[in-house]
PQR file of N, CA, C, O and H, with PARSE charges and radii, in Angstrom:
ATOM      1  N   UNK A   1     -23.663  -9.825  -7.821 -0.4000 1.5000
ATOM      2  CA  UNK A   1     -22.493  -9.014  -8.182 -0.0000 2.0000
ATOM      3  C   UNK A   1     -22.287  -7.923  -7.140  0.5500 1.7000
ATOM      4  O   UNK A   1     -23.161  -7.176  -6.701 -0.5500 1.4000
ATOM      5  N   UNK A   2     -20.934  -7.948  -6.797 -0.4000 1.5000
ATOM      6  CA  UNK A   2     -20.950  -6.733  -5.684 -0.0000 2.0000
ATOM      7  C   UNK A   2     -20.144  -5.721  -6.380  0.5500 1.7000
ATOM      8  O   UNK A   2     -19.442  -6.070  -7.330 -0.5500 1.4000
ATOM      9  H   UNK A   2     -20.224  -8.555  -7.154  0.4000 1.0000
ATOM     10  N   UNK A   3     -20.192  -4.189  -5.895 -0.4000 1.5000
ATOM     11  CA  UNK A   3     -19.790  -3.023  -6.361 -0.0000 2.0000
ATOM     12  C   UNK A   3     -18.225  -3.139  -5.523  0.5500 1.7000
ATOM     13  O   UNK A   3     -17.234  -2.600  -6.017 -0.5500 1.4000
ATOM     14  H   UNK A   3     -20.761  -3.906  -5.124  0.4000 1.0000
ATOM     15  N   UNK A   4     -18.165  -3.762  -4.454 -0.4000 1.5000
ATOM     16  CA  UNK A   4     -16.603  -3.531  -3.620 -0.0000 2.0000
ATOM     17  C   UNK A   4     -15.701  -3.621  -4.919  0.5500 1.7000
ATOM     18  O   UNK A   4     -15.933  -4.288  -5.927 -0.5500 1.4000
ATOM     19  H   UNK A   4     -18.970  -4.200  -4.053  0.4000 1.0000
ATOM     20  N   UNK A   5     -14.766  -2.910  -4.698 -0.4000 1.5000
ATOM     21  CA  UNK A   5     -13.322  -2.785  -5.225 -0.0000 2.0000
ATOM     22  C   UNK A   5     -12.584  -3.227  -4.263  0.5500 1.7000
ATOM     23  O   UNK A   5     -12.975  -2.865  -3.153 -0.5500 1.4000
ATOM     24  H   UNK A   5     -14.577  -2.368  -3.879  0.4000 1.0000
ATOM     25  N   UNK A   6     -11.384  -4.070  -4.280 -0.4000 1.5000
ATOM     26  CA  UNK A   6     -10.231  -4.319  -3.686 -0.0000 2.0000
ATOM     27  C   UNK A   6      -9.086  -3.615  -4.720  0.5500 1.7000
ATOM     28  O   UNK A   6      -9.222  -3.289  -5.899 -0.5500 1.4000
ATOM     29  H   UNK A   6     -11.066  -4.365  -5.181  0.4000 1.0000
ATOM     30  N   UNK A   7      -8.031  -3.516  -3.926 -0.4000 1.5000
ATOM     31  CA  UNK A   7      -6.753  -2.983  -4.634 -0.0000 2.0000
ATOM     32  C   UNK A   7      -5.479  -3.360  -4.536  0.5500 1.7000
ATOM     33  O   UNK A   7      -4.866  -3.325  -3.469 -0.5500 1.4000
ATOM     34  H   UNK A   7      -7.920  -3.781  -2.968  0.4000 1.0000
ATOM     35  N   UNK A   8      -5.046  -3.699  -5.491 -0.4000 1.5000
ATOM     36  CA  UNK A   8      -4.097  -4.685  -5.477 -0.0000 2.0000
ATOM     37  C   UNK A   8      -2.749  -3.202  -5.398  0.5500 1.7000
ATOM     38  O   UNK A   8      -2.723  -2.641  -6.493 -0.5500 1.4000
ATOM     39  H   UNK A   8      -5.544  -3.728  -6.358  0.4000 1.0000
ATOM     40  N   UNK A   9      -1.914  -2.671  -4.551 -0.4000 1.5000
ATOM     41  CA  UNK A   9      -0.955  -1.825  -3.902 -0.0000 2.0000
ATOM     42  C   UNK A   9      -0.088  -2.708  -4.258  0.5500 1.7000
ATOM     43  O   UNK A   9      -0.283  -3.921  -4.173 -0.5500 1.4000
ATOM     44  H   UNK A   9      -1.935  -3.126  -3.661  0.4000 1.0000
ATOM     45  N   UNK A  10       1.640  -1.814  -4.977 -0.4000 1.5000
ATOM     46  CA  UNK A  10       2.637  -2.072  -5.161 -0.0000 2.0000
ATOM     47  C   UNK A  10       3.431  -0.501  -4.252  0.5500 1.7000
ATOM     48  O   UNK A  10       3.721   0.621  -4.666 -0.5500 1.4000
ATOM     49  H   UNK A  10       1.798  -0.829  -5.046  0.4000 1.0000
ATOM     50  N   UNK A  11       3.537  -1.102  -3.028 -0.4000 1.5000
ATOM     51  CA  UNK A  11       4.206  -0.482  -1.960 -0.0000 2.0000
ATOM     52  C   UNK A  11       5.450  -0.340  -2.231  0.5500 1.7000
ATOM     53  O   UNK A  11       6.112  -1.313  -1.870 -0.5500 1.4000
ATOM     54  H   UNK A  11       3.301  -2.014  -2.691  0.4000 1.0000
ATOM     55  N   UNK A  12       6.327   0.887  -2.965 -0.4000 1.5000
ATOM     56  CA  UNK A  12       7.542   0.829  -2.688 -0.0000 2.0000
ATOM     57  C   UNK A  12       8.530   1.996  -1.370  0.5500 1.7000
ATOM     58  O   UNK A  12       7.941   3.035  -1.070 -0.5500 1.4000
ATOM     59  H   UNK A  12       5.789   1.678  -3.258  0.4000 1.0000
ATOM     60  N   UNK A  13       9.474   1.822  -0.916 -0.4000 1.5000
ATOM     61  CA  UNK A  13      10.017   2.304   0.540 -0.0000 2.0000
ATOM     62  C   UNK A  13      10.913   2.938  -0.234  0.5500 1.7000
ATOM     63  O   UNK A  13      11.557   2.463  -1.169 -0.5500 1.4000
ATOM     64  H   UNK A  13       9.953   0.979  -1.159  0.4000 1.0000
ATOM     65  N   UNK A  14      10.932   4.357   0.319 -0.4000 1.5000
ATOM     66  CA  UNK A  14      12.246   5.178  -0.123 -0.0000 2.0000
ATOM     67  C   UNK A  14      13.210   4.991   0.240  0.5500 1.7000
ATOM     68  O   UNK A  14      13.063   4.618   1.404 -0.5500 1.4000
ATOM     69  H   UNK A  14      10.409   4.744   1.079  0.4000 1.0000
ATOM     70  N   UNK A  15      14.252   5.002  -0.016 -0.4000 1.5000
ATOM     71  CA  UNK A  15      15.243   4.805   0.727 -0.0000 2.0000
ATOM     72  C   UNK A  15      16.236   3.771  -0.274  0.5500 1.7000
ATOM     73  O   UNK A  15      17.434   3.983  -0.464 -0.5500 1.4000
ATOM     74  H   UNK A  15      14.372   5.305  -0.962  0.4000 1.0000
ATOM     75  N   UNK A  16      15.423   2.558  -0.889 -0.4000 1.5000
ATOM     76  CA  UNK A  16      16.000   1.433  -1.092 -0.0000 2.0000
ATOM     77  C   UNK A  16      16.470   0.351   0.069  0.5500 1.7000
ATOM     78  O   UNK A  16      17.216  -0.602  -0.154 -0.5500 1.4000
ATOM     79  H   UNK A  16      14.450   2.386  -0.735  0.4000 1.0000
ATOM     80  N   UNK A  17      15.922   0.664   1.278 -0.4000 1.5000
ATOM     81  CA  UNK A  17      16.771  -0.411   2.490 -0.0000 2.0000
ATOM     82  C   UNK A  17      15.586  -1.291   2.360  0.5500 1.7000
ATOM     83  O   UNK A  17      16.161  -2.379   2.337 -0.5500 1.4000
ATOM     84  H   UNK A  17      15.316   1.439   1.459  0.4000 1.0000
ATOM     85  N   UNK A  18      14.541  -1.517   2.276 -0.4000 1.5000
ATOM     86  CA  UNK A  18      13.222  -2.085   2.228 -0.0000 2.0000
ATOM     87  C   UNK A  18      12.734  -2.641   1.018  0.5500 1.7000
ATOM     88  O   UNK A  18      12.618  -1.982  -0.015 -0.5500 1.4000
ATOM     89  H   UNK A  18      14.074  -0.633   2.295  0.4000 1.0000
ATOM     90  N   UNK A  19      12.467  -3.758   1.119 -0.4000 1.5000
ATOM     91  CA  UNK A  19      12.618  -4.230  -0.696 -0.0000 2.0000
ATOM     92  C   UNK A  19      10.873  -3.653  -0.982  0.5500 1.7000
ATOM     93  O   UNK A  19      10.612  -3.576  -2.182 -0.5500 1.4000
ATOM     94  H   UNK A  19      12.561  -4.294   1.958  0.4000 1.0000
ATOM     95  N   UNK A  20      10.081  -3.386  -0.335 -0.4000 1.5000
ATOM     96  CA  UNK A  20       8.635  -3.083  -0.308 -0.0000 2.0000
ATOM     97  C   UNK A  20       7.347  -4.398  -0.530  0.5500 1.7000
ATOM     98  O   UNK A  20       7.790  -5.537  -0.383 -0.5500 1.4000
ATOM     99  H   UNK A  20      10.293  -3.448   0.640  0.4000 1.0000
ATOM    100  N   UNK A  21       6.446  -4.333  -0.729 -0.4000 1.5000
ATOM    101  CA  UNK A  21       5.736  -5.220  -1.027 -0.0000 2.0000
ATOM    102  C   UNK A  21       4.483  -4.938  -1.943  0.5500 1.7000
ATOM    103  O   UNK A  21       4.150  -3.796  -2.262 -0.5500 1.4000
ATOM    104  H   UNK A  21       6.085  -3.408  -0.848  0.4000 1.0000
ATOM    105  N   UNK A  22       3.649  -6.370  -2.440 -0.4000 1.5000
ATOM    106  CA  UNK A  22       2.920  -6.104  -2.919 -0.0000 2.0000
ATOM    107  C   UNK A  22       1.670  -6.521  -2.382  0.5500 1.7000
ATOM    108  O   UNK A  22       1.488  -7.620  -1.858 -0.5500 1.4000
ATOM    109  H   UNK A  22       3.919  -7.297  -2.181  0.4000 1.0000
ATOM    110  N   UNK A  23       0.779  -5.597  -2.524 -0.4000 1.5000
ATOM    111  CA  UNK A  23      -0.481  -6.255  -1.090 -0.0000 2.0000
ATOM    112  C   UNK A  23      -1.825  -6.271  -1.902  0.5500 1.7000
ATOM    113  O   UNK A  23      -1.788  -5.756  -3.020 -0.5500 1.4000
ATOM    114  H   UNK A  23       0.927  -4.704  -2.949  0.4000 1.0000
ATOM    115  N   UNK A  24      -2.893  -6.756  -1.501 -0.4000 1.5000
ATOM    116  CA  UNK A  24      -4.373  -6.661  -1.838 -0.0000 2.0000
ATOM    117  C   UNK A  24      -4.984  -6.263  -0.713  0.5500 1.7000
ATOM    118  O   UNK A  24      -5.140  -7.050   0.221 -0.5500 1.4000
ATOM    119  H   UNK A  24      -2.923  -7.174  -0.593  0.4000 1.0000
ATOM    120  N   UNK A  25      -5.379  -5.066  -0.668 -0.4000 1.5000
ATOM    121  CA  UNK A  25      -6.287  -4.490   0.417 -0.0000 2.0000
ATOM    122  C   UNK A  25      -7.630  -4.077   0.298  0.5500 1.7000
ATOM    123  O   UNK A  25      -8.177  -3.814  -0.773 -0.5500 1.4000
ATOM    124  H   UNK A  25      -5.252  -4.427  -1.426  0.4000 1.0000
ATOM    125  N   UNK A  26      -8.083  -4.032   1.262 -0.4000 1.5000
ATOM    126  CA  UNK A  26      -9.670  -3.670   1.144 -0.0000 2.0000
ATOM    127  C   UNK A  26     -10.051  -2.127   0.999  0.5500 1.7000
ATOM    128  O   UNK A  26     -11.252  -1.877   0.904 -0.5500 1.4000
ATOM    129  H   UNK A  26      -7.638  -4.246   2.132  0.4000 1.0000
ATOM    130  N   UNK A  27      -9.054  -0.963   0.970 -0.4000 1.5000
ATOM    131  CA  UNK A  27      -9.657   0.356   1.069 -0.0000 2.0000
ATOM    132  C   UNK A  27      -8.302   1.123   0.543  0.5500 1.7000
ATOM    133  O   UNK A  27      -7.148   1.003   0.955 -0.5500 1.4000
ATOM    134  H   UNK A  27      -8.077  -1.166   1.047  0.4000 1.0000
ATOM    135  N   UNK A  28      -8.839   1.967  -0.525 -0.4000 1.5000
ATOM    136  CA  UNK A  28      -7.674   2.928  -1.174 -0.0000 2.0000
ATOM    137  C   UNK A  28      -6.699   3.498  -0.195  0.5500 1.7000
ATOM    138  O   UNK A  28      -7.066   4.147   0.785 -0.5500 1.4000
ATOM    139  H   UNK A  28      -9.777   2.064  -0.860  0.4000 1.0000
ATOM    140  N   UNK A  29      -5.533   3.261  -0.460 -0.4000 1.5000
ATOM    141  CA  UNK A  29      -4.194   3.554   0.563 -0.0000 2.0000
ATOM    142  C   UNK A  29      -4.802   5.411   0.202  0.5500 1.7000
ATOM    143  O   UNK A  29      -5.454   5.693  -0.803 -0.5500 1.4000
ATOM    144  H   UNK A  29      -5.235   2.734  -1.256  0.4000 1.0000
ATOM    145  N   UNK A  30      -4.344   6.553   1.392 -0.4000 1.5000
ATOM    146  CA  UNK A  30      -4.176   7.777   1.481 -0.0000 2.0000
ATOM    147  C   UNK A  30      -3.316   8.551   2.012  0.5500 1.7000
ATOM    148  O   UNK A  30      -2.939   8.513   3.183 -0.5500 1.4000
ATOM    149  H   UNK A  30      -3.814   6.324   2.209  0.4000 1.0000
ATOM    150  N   UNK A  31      -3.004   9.209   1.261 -0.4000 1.5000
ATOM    151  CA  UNK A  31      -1.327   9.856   2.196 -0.0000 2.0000
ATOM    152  C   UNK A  31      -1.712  10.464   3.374  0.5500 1.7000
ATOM    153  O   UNK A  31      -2.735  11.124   3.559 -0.5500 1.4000
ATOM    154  H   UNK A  31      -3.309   9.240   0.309  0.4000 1.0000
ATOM    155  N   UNK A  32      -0.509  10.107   4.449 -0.4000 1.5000
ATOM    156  CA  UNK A  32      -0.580  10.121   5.475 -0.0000 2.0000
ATOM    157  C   UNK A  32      -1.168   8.468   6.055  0.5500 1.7000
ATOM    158  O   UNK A  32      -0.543   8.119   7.056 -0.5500 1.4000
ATOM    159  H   UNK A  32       0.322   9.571   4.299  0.4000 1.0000
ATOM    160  N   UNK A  33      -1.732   7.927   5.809 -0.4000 1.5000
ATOM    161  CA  UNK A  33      -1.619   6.320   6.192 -0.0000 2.0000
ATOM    162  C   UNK A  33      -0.622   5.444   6.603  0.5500 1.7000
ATOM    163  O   UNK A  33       0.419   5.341   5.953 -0.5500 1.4000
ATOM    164  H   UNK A  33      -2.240   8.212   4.996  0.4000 1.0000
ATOM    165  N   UNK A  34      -0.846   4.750   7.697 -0.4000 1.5000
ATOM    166  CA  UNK A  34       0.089   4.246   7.896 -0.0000 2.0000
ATOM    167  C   UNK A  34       0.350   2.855   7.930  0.5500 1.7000
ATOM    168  O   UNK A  34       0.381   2.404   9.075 -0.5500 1.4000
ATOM    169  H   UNK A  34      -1.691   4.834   8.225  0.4000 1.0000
ATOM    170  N   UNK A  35       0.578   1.906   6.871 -0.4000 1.5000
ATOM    171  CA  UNK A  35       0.404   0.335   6.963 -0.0000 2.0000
ATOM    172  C   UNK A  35       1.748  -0.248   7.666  0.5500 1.7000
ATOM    173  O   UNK A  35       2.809   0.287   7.987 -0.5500 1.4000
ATOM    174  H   UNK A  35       0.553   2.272   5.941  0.4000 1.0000
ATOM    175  N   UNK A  36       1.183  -1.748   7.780 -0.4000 1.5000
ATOM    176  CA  UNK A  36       2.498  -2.405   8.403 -0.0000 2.0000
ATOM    177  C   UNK A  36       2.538  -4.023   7.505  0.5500 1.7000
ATOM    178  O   UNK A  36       1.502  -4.649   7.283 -0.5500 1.4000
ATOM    179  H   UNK A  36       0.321  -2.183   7.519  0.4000 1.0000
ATOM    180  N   UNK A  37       3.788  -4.463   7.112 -0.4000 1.5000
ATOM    181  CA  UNK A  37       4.015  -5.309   6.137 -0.0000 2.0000
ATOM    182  C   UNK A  37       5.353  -5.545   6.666  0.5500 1.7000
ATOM    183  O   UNK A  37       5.845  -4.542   7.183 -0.5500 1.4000
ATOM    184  H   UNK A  37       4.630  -3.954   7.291  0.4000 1.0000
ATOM    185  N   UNK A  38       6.177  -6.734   6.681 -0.4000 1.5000
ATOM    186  CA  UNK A  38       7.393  -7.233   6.895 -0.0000 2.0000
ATOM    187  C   UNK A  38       7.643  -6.403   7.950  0.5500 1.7000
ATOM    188  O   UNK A  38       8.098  -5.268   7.808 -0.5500 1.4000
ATOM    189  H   UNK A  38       5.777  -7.549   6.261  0.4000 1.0000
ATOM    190  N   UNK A  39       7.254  -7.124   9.461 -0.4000 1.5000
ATOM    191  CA  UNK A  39       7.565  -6.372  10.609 -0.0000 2.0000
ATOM    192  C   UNK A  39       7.618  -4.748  10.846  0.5500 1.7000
ATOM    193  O   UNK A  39       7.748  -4.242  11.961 -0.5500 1.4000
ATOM    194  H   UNK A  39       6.884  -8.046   9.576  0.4000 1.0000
ATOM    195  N   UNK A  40       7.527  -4.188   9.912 -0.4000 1.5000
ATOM    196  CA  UNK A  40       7.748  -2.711  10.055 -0.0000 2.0000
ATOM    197  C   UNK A  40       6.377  -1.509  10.382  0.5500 1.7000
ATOM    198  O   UNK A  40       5.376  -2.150  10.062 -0.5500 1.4000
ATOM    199  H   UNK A  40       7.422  -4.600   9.007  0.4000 1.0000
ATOM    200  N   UNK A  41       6.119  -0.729  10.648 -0.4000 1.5000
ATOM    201  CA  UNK A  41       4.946   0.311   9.687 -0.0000 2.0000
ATOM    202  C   UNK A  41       5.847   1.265   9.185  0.5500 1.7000
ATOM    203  O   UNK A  41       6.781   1.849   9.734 -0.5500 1.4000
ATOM    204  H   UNK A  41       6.932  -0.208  10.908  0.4000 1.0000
ATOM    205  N   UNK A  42       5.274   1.333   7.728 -0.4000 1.5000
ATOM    206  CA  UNK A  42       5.230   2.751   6.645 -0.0000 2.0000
ATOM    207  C   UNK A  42       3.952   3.935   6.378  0.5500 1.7000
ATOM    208  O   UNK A  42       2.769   3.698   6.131 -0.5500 1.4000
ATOM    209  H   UNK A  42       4.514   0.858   7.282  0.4000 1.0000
ATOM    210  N   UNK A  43       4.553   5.116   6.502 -0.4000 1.5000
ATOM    211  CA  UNK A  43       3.495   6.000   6.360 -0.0000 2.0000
ATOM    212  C   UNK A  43       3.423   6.566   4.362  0.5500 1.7000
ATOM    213  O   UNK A  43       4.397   6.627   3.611 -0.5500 1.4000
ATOM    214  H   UNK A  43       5.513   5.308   6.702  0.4000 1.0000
ATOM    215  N   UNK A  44       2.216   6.830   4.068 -0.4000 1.5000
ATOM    216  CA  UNK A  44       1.758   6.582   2.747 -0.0000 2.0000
ATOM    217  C   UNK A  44       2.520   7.828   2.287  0.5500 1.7000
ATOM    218  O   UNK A  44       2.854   8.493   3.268 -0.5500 1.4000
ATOM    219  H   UNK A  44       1.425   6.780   4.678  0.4000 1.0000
ATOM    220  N   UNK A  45       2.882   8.332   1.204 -0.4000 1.5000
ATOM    221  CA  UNK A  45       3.545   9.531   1.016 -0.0000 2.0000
ATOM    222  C   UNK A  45       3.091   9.896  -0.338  0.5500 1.7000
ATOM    223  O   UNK A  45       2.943  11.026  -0.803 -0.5500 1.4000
ATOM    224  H   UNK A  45       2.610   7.792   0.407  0.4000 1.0000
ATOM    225  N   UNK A  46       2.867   8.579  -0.974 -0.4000 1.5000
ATOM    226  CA  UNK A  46       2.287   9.288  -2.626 -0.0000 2.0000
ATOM    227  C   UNK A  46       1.205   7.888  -2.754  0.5500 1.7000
ATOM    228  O   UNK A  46       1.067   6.856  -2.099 -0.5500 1.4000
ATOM    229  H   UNK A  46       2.987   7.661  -0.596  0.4000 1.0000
ATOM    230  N   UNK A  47       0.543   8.480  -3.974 -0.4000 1.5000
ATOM    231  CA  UNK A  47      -0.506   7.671  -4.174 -0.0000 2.0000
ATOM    232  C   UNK A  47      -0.697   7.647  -5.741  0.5500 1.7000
ATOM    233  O   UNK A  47      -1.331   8.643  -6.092 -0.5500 1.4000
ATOM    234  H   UNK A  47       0.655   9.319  -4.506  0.4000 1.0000
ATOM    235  N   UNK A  48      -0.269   6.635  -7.038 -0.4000 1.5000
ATOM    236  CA  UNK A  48      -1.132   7.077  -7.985 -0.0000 2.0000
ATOM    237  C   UNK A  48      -1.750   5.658  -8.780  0.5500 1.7000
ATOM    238  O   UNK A  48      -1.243   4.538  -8.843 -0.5500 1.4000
ATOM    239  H   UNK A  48       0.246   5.826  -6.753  0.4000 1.0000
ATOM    240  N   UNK A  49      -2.647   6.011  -9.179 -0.4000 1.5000
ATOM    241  CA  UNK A  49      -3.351   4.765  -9.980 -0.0000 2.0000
ATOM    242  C   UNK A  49      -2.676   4.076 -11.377  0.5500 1.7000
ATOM    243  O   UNK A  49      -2.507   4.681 -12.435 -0.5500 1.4000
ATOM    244  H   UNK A  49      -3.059   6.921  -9.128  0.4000 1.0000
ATOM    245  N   UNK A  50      -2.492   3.315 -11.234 -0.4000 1.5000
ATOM    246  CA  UNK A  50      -1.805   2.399 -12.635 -0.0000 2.0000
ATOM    247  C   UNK A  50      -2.486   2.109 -13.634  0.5500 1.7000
ATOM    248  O   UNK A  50      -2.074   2.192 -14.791 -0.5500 1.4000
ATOM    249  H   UNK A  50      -2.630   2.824 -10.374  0.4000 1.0000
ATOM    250  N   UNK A  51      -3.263   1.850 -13.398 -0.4000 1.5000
ATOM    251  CA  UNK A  51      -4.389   1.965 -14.819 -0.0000 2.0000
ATOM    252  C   UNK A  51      -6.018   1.746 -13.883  0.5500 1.7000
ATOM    253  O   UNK A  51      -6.101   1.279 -12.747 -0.5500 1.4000
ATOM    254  H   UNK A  51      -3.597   1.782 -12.458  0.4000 1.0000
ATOM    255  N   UNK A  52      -7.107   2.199 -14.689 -0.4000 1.5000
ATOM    256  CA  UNK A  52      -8.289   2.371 -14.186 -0.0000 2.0000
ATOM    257  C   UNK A  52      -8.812   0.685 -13.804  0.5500 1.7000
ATOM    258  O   UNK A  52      -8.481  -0.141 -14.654 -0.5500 1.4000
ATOM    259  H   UNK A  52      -7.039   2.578 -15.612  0.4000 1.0000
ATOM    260  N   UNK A  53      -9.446   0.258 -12.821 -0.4000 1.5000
ATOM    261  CA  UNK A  53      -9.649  -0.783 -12.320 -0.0000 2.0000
ATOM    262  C   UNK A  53     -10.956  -1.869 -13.379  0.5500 1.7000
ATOM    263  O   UNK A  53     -11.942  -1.549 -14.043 -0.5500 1.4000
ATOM    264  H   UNK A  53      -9.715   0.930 -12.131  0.4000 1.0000
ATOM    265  N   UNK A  54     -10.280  -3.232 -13.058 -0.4000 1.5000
ATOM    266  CA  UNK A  54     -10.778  -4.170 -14.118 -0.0000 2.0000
ATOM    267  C   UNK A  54     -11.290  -4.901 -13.089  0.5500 1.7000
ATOM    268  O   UNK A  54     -10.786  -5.175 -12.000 -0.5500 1.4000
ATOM    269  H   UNK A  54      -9.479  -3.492 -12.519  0.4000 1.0000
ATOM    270  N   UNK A  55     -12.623  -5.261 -13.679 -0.4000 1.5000
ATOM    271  CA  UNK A  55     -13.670  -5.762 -12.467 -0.0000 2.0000
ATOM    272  C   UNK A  55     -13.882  -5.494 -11.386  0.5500 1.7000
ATOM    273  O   UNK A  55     -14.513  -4.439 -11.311 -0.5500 1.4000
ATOM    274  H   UNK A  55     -13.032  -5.038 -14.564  0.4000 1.0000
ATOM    275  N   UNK A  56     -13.602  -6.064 -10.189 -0.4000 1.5000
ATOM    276  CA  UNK A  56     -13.513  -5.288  -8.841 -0.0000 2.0000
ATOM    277  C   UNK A  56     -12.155  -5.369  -8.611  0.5500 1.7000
ATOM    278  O   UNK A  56     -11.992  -6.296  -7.818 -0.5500 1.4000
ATOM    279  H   UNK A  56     -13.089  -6.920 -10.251  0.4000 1.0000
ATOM    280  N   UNK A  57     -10.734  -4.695  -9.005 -0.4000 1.5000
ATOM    281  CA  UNK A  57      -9.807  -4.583  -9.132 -0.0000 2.0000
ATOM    282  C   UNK A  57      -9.383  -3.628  -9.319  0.5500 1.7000
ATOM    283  O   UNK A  57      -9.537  -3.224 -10.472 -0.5500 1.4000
ATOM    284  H   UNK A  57     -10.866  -3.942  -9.650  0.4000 1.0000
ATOM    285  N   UNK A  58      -8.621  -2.714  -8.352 -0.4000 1.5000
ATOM    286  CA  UNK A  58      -8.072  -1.124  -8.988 -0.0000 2.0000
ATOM    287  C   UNK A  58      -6.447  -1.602  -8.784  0.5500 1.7000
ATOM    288  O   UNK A  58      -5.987  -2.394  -7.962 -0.5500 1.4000
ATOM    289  H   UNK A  58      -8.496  -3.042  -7.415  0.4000 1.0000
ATOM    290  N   UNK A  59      -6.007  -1.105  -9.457 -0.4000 1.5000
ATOM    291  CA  UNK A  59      -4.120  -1.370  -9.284 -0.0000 2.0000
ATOM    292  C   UNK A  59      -3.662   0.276  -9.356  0.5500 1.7000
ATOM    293  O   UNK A  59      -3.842   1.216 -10.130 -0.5500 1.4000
ATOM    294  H   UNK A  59      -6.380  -0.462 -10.125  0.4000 1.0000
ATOM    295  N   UNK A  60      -2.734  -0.043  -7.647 -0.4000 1.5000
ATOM    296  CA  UNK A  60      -2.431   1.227  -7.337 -0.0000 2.0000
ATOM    297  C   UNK A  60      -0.567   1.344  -7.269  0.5500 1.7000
ATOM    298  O   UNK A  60       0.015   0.290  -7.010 -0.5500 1.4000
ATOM    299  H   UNK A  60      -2.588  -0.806  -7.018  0.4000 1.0000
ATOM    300  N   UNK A  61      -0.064   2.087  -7.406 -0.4000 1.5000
ATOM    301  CA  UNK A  61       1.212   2.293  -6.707 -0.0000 2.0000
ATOM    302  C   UNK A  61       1.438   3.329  -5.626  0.5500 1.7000
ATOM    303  O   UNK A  61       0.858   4.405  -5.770 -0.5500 1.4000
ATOM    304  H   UNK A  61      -0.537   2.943  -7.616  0.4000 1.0000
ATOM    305  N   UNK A  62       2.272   3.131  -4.469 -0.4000 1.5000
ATOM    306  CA  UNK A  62       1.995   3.880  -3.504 -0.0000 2.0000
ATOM    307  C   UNK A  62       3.588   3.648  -2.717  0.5500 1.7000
ATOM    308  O   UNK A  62       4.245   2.656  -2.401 -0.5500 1.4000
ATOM    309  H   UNK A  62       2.742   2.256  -4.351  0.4000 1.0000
ATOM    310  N   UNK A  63       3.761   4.978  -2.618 -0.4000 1.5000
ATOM    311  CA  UNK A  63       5.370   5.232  -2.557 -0.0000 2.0000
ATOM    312  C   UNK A  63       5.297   5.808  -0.444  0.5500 1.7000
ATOM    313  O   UNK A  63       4.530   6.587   0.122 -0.5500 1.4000
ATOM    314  H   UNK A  63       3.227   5.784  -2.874  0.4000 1.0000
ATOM    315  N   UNK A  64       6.303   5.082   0.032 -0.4000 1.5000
ATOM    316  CA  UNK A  64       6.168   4.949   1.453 -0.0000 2.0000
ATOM    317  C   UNK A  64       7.426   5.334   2.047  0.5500 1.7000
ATOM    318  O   UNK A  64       8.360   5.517   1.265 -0.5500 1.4000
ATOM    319  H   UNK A  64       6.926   4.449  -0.427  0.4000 1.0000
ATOM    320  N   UNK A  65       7.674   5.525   3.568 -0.4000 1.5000
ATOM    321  CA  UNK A  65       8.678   5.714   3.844 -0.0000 2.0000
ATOM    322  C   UNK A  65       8.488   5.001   5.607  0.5500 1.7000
ATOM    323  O   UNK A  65       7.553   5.142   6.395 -0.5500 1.4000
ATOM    324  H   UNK A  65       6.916   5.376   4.203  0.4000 1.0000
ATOM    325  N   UNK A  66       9.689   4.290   5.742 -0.4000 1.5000
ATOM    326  CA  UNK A  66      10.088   3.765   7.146 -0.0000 2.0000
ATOM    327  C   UNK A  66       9.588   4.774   8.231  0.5500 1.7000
ATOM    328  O   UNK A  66       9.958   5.948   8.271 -0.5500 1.4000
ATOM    329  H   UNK A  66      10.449   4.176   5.101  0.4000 1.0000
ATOM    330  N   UNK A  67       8.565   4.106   9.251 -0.4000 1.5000
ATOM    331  CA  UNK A  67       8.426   4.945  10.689 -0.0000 2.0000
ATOM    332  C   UNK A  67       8.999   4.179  11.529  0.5500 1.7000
ATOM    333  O   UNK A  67       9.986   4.687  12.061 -0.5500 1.4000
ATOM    334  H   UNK A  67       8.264   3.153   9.219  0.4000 1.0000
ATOM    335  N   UNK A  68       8.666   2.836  11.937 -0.4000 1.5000
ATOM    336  CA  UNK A  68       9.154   2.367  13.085 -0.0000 2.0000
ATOM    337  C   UNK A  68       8.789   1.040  12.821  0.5500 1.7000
ATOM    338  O   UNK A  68       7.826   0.773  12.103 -0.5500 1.4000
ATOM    339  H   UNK A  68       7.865   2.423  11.505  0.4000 1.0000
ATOM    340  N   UNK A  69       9.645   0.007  13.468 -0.4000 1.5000
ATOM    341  CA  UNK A  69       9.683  -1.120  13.795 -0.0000 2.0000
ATOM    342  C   UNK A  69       8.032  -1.706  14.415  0.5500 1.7000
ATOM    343  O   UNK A  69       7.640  -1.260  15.494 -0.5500 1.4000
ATOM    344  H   UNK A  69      10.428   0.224  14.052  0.4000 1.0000
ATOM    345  N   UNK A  70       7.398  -2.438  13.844 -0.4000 1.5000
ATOM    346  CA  UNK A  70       6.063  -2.852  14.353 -0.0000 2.0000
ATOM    347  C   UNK A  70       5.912  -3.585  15.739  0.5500 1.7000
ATOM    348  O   UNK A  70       6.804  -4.413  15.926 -0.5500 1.4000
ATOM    349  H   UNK A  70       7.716  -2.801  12.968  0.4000 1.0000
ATOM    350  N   UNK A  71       5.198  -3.498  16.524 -0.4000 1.5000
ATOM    351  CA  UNK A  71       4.968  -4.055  17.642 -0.0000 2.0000
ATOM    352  C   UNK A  71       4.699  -5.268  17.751  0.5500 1.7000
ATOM    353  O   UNK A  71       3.689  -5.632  17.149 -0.5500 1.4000
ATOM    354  H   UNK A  71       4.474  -2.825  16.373  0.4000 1.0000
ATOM    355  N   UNK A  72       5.538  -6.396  18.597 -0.4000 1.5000
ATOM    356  CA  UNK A  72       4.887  -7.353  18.784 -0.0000 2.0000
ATOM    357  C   UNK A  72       3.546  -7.474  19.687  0.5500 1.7000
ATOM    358  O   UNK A  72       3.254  -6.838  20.700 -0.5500 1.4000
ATOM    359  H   UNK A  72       6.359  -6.100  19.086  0.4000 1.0000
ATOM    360  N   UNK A  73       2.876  -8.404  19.064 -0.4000 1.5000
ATOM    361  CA  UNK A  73       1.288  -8.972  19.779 -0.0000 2.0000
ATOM    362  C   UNK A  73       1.397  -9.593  21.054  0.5500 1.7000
ATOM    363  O   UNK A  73       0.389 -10.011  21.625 -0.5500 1.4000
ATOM    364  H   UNK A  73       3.113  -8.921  18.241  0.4000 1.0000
TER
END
């Protein structure tokens, strides 16, 4: 049995131009963070927990806002 938590993030983008996404990540999103999902990066702006985590499962919501167009590789 392992202690890791993953977190299942419901990313939404202010604005409404960005439909947002929903992700499973390996490490609690923190404001000021900056992820990248559907070509873009968003920086983290709010953070709150949806209900307390079930098994190795925390469910978060996490409210974002448009920085810039992501770089191609």
């Amino acid at each position: 049995m392992t202690d890791e938590i993953f977190y299942k993030v419901s990313f939404v983008v202010v604005g409404g131009k960005h439909p947002g996404a929903i992700i499973t990540v390996e490490n609690k999103p923190k404001i000021g963070d900056e992820i990248t999902f559907n070509g873009s990066v968003f920086r983290v702006t709010e953070v709150m927990e949806l209900m307390p985590p079930v098994g190795n499962f925390g469910f978060l919501h996490a409210t974002c806002e448009h920085v810039r167009p992501a770089e191609a590789n």
